[in-house]
N, C-alpha and C positions, 0 to 999 in steps of 0.2 A: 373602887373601879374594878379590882380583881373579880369581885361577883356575877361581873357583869361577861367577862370571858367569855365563856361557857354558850352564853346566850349568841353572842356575837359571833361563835366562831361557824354558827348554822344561818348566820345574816348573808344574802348574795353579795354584798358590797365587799366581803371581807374573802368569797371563796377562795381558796387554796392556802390562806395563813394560818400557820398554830399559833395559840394561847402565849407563848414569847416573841412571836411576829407583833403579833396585836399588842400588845404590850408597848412596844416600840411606835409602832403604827401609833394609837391613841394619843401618846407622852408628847409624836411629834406634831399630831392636829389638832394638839390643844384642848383635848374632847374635857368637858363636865357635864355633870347630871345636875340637872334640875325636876323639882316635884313640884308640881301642878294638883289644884284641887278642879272638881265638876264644875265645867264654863269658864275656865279662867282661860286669858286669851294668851295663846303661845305666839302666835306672830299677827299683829295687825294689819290688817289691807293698808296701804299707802307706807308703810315702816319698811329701811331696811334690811335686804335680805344680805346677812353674814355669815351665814352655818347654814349645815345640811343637818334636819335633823332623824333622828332614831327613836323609835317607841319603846321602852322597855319593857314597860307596864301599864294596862289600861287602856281607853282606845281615843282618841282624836278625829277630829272631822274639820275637812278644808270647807269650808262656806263662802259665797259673795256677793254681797250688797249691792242692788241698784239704786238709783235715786230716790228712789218713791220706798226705799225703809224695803225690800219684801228679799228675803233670804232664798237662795239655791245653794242648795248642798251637792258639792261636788264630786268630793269623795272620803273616806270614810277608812281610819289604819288602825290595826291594832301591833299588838308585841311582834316585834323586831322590826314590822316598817320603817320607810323610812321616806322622808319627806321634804321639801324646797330641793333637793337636789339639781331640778331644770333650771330654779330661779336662780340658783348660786353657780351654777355652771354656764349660765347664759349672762351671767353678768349684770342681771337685772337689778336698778339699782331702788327701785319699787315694787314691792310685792302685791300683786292683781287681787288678791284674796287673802281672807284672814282667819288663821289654824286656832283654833280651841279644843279647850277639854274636855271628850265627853262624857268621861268619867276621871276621879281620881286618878292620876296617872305619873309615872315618869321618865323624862325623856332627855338624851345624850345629846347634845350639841358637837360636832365636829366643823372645822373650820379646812373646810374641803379646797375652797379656794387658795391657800398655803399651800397644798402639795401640786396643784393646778401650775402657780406663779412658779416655782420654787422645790426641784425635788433634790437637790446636791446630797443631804440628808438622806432621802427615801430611795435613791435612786432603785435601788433592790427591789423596790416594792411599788415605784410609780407604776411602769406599763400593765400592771398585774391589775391595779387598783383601779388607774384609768378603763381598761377593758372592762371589768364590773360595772363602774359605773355606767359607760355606757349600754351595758345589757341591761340593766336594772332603766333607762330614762327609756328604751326601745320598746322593754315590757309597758312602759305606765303611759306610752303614744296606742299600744295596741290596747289597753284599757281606756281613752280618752275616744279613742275609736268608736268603740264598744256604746260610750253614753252616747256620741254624738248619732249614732244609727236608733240609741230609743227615743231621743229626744226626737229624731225625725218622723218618726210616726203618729199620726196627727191623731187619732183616739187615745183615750183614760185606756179600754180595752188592751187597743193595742202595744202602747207602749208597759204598761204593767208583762201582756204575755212574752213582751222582748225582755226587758229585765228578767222574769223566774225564770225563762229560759237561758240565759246566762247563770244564772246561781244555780242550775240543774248540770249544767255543764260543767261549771267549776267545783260544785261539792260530788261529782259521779254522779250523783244519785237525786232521785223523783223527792226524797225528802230533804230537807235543808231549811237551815234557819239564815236571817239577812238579818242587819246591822241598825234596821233604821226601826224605828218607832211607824204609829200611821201617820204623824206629819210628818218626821223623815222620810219616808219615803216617798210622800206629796210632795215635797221639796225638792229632791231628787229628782222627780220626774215632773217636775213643773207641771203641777198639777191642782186643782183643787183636792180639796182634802176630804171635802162631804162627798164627790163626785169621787173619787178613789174607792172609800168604803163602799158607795153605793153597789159601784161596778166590780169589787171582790165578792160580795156578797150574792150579784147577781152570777157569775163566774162560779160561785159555791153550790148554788142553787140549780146551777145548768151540770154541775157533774164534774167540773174541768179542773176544781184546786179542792181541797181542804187547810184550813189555817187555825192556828191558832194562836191569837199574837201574834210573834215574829215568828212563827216553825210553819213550814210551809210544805203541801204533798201536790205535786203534777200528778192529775188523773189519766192524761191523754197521753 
C-alpha cells in the first residue's frame, strides 16, 4: 500500500493530506488493490455499486449496453482517476454501466460510503474529504456536459469537430493525442465507424486535421 503514497498524494480526492494522513485515511476506508488483466470486467452493469474506485496503473473505460447487444463508450480513466464515485455517493444500489480493462491495469477500491455513514474515526479528515469529493463529481457533471453537447450535433463532421476541439482545449495545444482506437471513438460518438473514417479522411483531405492513429494536429 506504501507505494502507492506517492501517487495518491497528487489524486484531487486526497488534496491537502500528507503521506501519514493517507495512511490513516486508506487503514480507515478499507482500501485494497486489485490487478486486472485487458477486458476483464471491474464493475458489471446491473451489479452492486460498494466502492469508489482509483486507477493506479493502466487505463479503464466505462461502457453501456442496450438491448439490441450495441456498445457506447462513455468515458475513458487513466492513472490516478477515479471512478463510481456519483454511484456510491448517490446510493445507487445498481450500477447503469459497466467499467473494464483497457489495458492491464490496477486499481484501489475505497469504501467511501463508511466515511459518508460514519466519520467519529475521521472526523479530522471528513469535511476536507467530503469537499473533494464534491469538486471532483462537479468536474465529471462538466465533462458529461461536454459529451452530451457532441452527442447533440447531428453530423459525423460535426460532432468529431466538437470532440478534437475539446482535446485542443484540454491538451493547450493544435497537437494531441485521445484514448480511443477508430472504433472507440465511433463508439463514443455514436457513430458508425466506416462513416467516421470516411469523414476524417475527407477533413484531412480538405486541410482541416492531420492524424495519425490516435495523434491528432488542428489545421484551422
Amino acid at each position: 500500500m506504501k507505494k502507492n503514497i506517492n501517487l495518491l498524494e497528487k489524486n484531487e480526492l486526497f488534496k491537502g493530506f500528507n503521506s501519514t494522513d493517507l495512511e490513516s485515511i486508506l487503514d480507515y476506508l478499507s482500501a485494497k488493490v486489485v490487478t486486472y488483466k485487458k477486458k476483464d470486467v471491474i464493475l458489471l452493469q446491473g451489479s452492486p455499486v460498494q466502492f469508489v474506485g482509483i486507477v493506479l496503473s493502466g487505463t479503464i473505460q466505462v461502457i453501456k449496453e442496450d438491448i439490441e447487444g450495441n456498445i457506447n463508450i462513455l468515458a475513458h480513466f487513466g492513472s490516478n482517476d477515479i471512478f463510481a464515485e456519483t454511484f456510491a455517493c448517490a446510493y445507487i444500489t445498481e450500477s447503469p454501466v459497466t467499467v473494464e480493462a483497457k489495458e492491464d491495469c490496477e486499481i484501489m477500491f475505497i469504501n467511501f460510503k463508511k466515511l459518508i455513514k460514519d466519520c467519529q474515526k475521521t472526523c479530522i479528515f471528513h469535511s476536507s474529504l467530503v469537499e473533494n469529493m464534491l469538486c471532483l463529481i462537479a468536474r465529471k457533471n462538466i465533462l458529461l456536459n461536454q459529451k452530451n453537447e457532441i452527442l447533440s450535433k447531428r453530423t459525423t463532421r460535426e460532432k468529431l469537430l466538437t470532440y478534437l476541439n475539446t482535446q485542443k482545449i484540454k491538451s493547450n495545444s493544435k497537437k494531441f493525442s485521445i484514448p480511443y482506437s477508430r472504433e472507440g471513438l465511433a463508439n463514443y460518438l455514436c457513430v458508425d465507424r466506416s462513416a467516421l473514417s470516411r469523414e476524417l479522411c475527407n477533413m484531412r483531405d480538405e486541410g482541416l486535421i492531420k492524424f495519425i492513429k490516435n495523434e491528432f494536429e488542428i489545421l484551422f
